[in-house]
C-alpha positions in Angstrom: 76.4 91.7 102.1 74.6 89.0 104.4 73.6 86.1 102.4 70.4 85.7 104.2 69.0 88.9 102.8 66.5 88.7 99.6 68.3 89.0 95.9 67.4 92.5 95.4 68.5 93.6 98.6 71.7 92.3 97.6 71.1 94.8 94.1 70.2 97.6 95.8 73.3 97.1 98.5 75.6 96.3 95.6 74.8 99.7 94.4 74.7 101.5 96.8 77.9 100.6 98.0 79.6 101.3 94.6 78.1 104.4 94.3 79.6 105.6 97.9 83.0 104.0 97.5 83.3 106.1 94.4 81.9 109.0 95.9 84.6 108.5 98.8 87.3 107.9 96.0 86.2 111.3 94.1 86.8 113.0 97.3 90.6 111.1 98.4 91.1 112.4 94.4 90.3 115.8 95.0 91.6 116.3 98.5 95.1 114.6 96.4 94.4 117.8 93.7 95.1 114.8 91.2 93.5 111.3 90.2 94.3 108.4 91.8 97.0 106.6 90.2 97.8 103.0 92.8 94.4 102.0 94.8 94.4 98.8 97.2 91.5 96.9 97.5 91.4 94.1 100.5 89.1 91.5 100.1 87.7 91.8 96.5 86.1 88.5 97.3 84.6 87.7 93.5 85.4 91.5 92.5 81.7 93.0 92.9 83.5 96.3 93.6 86.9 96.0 91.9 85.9 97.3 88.2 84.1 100.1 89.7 87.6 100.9 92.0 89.7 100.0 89.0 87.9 103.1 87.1 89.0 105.4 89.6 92.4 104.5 89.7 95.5 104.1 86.9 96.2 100.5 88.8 94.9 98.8 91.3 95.6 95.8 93.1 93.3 93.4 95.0 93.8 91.0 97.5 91.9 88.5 99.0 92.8 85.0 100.9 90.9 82.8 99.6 91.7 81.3 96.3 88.4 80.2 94.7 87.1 84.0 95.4 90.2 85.4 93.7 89.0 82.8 91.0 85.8 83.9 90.6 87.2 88.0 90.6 89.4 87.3 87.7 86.5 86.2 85.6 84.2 88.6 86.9 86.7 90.8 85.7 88.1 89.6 82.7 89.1 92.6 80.5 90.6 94.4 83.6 94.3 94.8 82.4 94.6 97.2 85.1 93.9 95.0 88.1 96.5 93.1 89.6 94.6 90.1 91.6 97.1 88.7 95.0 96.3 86.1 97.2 97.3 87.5 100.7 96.0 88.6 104.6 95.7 92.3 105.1 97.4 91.6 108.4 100.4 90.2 106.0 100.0 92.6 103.5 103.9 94.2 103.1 104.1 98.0 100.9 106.3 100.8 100.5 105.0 103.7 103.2 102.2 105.5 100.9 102.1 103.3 98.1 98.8 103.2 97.4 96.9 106.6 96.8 94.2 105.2 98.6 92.6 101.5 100.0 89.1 100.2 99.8 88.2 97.8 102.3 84.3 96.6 102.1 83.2 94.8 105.3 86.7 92.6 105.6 87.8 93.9 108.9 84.6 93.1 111.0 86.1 89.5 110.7 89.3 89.6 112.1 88.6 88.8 115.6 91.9 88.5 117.3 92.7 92.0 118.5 96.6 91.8 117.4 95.4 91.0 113.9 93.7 93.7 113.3 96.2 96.4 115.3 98.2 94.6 111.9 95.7 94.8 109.7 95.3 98.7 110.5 98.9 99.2 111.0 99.4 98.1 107.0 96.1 100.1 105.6 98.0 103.5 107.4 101.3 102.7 106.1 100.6 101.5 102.3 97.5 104.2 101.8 97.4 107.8 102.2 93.8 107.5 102.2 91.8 104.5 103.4 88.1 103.9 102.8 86.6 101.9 105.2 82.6 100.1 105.3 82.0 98.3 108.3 79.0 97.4 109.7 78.0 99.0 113.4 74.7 97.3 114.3 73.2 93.7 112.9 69.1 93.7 112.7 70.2 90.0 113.0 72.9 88.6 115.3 76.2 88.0 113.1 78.0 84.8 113.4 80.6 84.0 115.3 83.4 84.6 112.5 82.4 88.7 112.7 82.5 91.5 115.7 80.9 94.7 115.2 83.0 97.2 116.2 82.4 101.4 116.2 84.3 103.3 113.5 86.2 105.4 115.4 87.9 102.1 116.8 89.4 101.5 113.2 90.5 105.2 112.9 92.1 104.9 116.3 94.1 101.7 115.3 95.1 103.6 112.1 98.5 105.4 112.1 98.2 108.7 111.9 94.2 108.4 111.0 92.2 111.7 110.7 88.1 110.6 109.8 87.9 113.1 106.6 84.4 112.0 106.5 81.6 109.8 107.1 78.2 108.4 106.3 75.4 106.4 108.0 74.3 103.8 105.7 70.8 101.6 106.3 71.1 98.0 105.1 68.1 96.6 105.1 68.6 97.3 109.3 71.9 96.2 109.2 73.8 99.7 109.9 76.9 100.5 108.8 79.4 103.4 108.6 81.2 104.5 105.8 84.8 106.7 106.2 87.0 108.1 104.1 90.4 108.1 106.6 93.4 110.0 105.9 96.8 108.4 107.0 100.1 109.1 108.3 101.4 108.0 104.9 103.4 110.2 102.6 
């Protein structure tokens, strides 16, 4: 979410995007024949996602690498015994091969800029998840800063081991566009 759109932009976006990460978490679920019982979710930032994740999976854990956001996730979430909050990169991030029935990542990776980051960033998505979902915006109405890069999907899936696009959705932002994926892995 861009903090120069109106309040109930935000809302509506909020929404929106929980409703399709858990559409996208149904559908890792049922292509599993079972529910989902370890998610990963990188960048929870101050958890506007992570209960609705955390129902959808027996445990989930959620990083982020900033402290005072991890802060403000664990209140926002107070009550969530099933959430496991860790301060950590992606590009760091260290997991068994197919840990994690499936990762939710919500507009993180459009800000790792250096090019060997996010090969590492992708490289530990495919190996901790058997399923990655992945929103990230394609086209700005308004030029993004310096800190983010648009990049096309398929450039993720690419840097993904063993990533297959299962499916994915066009998504209108206010005229910030953005894809949505659910990505099957290498992972076992």
């Amino acid at each position: 979410m861009r903090a120069s759109q109106p309040g109930h932009l935000n809302a509506e976006v909020t929404a929106a995007t929980r409703a399709l990460v858990g559409a996208l978490l149904d559908r890792a679920a049922a292509e599993l024949g079972r529910p989902l019982r370890r998610g990963l979710e990188v960048g929870c930032g101050v958890g506007r996602l992570t209960p609705h994740i955390a129902a959808r999976t027996e445990h989930l854990t959620a990083i982020d690498m900033t402290a005072e956001m991890l802060d403000a996730a664990r209140r926002n979430c107070a009550g969530q015994d099933t959430v496991d909050f860790r301060r950590q990169r992606i590009e760091e991030f260290q997991a068994r091969p197919g840990e994690f029935d499936a990762a939710v990542c919500v507009w993180v990776l459009m800000h790792v800029l250096d090019p060997a980051r996010l090969a590492a960033a992708c490289q530990a998505l495919g190996t901790a998840a058997r399923y990655v979902v992945l929103v990230e915006y394609e086209h700005a109405r308004v030029p993004v800063s310096r800190w983010s890069r648009l990049r096309p999907m398929e450039e993720y899936v690419a840097l993904i081991p063993g990533g297959r696009l299962r499916c994915r959705e066009e998504l209108d932002y206010g005229g910030d566009l953005s894809a949505a994926a659910l990505i099957r892995t290498g992972a076992r």
